[in-house]
N, C-alpha and C positions, 0 to 999 in steps of 0.2 A: 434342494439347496439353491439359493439364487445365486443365477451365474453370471456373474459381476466380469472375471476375469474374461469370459466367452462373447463378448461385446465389447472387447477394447477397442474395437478400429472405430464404433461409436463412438466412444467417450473420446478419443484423439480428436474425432471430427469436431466432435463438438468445443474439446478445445481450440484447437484452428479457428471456428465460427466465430470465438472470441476475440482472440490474438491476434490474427489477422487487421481487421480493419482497426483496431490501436496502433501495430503498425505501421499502416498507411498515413493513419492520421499522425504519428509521431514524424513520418517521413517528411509530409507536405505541413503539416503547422504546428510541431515541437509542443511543448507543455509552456503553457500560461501562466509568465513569473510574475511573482507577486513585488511587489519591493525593495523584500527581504533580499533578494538576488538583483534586483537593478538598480535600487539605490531611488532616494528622493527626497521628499521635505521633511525633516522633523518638528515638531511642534507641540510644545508642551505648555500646559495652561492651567492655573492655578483657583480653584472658583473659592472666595470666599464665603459665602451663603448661599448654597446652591440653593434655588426654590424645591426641587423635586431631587428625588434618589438618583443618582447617576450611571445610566447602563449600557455596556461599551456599546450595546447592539442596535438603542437609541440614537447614538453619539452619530454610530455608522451611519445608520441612516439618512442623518443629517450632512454627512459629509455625502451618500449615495446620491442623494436630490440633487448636489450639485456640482457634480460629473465626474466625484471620484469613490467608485465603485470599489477600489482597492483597497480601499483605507483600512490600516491596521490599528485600531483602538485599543488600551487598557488605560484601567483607572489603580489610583494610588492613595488610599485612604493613609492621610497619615493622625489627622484628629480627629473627631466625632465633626466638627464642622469646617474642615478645609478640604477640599479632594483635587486631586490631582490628575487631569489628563494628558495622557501622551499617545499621540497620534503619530504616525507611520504613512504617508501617499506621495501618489506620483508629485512632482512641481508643482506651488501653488503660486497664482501669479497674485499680484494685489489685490486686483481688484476682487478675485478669487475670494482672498481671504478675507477682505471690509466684508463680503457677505458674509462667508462661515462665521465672522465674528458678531454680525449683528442676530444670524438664525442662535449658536449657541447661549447669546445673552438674552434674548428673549423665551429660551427653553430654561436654562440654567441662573441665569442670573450675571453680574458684572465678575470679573476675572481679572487676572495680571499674565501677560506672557510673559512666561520664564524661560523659555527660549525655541526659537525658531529659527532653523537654518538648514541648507542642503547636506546631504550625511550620502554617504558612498551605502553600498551594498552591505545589510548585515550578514548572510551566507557569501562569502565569496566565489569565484572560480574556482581558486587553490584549495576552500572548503567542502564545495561539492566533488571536485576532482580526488580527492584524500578520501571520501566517504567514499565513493566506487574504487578504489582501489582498498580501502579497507574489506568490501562486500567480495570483491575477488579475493584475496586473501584468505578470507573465510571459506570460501567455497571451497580452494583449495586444501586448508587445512579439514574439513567437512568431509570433504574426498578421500585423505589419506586418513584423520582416524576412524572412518565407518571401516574403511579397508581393514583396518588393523583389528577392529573389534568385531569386524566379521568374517574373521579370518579363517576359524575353524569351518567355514563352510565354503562351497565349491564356489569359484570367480566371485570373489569376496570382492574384486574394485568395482563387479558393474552395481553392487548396491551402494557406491559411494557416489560413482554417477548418475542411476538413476536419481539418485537423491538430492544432485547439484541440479541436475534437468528440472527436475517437480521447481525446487527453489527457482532457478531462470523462469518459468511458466508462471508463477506467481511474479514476480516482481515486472514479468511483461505485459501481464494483465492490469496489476493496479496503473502502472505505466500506460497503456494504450487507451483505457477507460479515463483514465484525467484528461489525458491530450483530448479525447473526445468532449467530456464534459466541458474543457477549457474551452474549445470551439466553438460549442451548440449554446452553452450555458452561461459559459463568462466565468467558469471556476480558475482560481490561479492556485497554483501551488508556493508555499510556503517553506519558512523550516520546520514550522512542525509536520508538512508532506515528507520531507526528509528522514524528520523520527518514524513517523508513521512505516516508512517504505523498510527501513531496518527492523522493525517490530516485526513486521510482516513476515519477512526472510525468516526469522527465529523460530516463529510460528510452524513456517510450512516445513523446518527440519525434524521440530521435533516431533510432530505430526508425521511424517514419514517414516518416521525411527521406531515409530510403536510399531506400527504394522511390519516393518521390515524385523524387528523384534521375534513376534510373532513364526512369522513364516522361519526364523532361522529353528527358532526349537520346536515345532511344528516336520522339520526335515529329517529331523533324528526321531521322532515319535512317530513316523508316516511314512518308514522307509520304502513301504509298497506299492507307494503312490506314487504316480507323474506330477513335474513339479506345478504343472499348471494346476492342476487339482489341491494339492498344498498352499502354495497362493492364494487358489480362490477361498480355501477353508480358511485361511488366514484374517483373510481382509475381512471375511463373515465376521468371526468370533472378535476381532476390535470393532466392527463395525458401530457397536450400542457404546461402549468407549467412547471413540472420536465423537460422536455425533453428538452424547449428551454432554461429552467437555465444553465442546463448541458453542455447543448454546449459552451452558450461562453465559460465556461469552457476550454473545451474540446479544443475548436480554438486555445485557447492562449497554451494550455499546448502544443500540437501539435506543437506548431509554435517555443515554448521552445523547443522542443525533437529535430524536424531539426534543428533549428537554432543555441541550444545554447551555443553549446560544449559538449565535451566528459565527463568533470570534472559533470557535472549536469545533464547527460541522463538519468541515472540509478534512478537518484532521480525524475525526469518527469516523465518516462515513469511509473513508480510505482505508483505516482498519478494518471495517464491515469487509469492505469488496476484497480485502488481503487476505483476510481469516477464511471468507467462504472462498476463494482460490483454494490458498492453501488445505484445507478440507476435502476439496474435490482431488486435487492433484496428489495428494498421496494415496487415497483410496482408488482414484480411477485411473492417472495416468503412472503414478512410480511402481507402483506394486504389476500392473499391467502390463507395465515397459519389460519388466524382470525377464516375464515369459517370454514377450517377444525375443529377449536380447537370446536366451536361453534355448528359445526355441529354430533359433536361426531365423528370424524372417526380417530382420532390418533391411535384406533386398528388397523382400515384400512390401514393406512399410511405406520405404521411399518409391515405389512402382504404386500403391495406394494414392501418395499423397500427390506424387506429379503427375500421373496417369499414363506413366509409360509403360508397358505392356510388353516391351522387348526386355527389361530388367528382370533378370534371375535372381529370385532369393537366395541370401545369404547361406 
C-alpha cells in the first residue's frame, strides 16, 4: 500500500517551498490592485455602427498600447446595432484620451460619450475588511461543527483544526502566488479575485471532509490498527475520489483559462491554483497533520521546521 501518511515531513516541506516565498513577497510588495480597489476613470461610450464585432479583450488592448494595462472592459449590447462600452482604468488625462478616442474610431467606428468621470473604488476597504472577517467567522464556525459531528470519535476538535489549517494553507497559497505573479507579471487582483479566493476556501473544506469522513468510520472498522495506519488506508481508499472530482474540474477551468478571454483569466486561473492547493492539502497536509497531532510530535515538527535540535517532542 502506498504510504502517503509515512512521508509527511515531505509533503509539509514541500508546502513551506510554496508558502514561504508568497509570504515574503506579500511582506515586501502586497497584491496588485486592480481599480476595482483604488478607484479611477469611468468611461462609457456608445458606438453607433460599429464597423467590426466588439471584444472586451480587443478594446483592452487598445487601451494596453497606450499605458493602461489595468483597464477593465465590458460590452453592453442593447440592440442588434448599438453596443455599449464601459471601461474601468487608472486617470485618464486629455490628451490620453483625444488618443483612445481616435485608436477606438478607427477600430470601431464614431460613438457618443455617455459618460466619463472619476468614480471612487468599486471593492472598498469596509468591503474587503467584511470578507475577511466573514472567512474568520467561517472558519470558526468549520471548527466547531466538524467538532460536533466528529464527535463520537477520540479529540474530535483536532479534525476541526486540522481542517481550519488545510483552509489557511490554501488561501496562503493563492495569496503569495498573486503577489508573486502581480510582481514578476503585472497580474492585479480584482473583485472577481475576491470571489475566486471564497470559492477556493469551500473547496479546500469540503475536500478535507471526505477523507476526514473516511478515516472516522474506518476507526470503528480497524480497531486493531494504529491510527497512523488507518489514516493512511483512508486517504488510499478516497484517494481515486478527490482526484477524479478535481479534474473535471480542473478540465473545464483549463478550458475557461485558454478559451475564455483576458477579462476572466486572472479569475480562472486563481481557481486552478486554489482547487489544486486545496487537493493537495487535504490529502497531504490535514489528514497528515492528524497523525502528527495524534502522535505527539508537534515538538518534533517545529524542531523540523526551525532546526532546533534542543526541542523535545511533544
Amino acid at each position: 500500500m502506498l504510504n502517503i501518511v509515512g512521508k509527511r515531513y515531505w509533503y509539509f516541506g514541500l508546502s513551506l517551498l510554496i508558502i514561504i516565498p508568497g509570504l515574503i513577497s506579500l511582506i515586501l510588495f502586497g497584491l496588485r490592485l486592480s481599480i476595482d480597489f483604488t478607484g479611477g476613470a469611468l468611461w462609457q461610450l456608445q458606438f453607433t455602427q460599429p464597423k467590426t464585432a466588439i471584444q472586451p479583450a480587443d478594446v483592452k488592448a487598445i487601451f494596453s498600447a497606450a499605458g493602461f494595462d489595468e483597464a477593465l472592459v465590458q460590452t453592453s449590447t442593447t440592440t442588434s446595432a448599438d453596443d455599449t462600452i464601459i471601461v474601468r482604468a487608472k486617470p485618464i488625462e486629455a490628451a490620453q484620451k483625444t488618443a483612445l478616442q481616435t485608436s477606438l474610431q478607427a477600430r470601431y467606428g464614431d460613438f457618443v460619450e455617455q459618460r466619463f468621470d472619476n468614480v471612487g473604488p468599486a471593492v472598498g476597504a469596509e468591503v474587503t475588511r467584511n470578507a475577511g472577517i466573514a472567512v474568520g467567522l467561517a472558519a470558526i464556525a468549520i471548527l466547531i461543527y466538524i467538532s460536533i459531528a466528529f464527535r463520537k470519535v477520540p479529540n474530535s476538535f483536532r479534525y476541526g483544526a486540522c481542517a481550519v489549517i488545510a483552509l489557511v494553507h490554501d488561501a496562503l497559497v493563492v495569496l503569495g502566488l498573486m503577489s508573486l505573479a502581480g510582481h514578476f507579471l503585472g497580474w492585479e487582483v480584482d473583485s472577481l479575485f475576491l470571489t475566486a479566493l471564497l470559492t477556493v476556501i469551500g473547496f479546500s473544506v469540503h475536500d478535507t471532509i471526505v477523507v476526514f469522513d473516511r478515516i472516522r468510520e474506518n476507526i470503528n472498522r480497524y480497531r486493531s490498527q494504529d491510527f497512523e495506519t488507518i489514516v493512511n488506508r483512508s486517504i488510499i481508499e478516497t484517494l481515486d475520489r478527490s482526484i477524479n472530482t478535481q479534474l473535471t474540474v480542473l478540465f473545464t477551468l483549463t478550458a475557461l483559462a485558454l478559451l475564455g478571454g483576458v477579462t476572466v483569466r486572472i479569475f480562472v486561473v486563481t481557481l486552478l491554483i486554489g482547487i489544486l492547493s486545496g487537493t493537495y492539502s487535504s490529502i497531504f497536509n490535514a489528514s497528515p497533520l492528524l497523525v502528527v497531532w495524534e502522535n505527539g510530535e508537534i515538538g518534533s515538527l517545529i524542531r523540523r521546521l526551525s532546526g532546533n535540535r534542543s526541542v523535545k517532542p511533544a
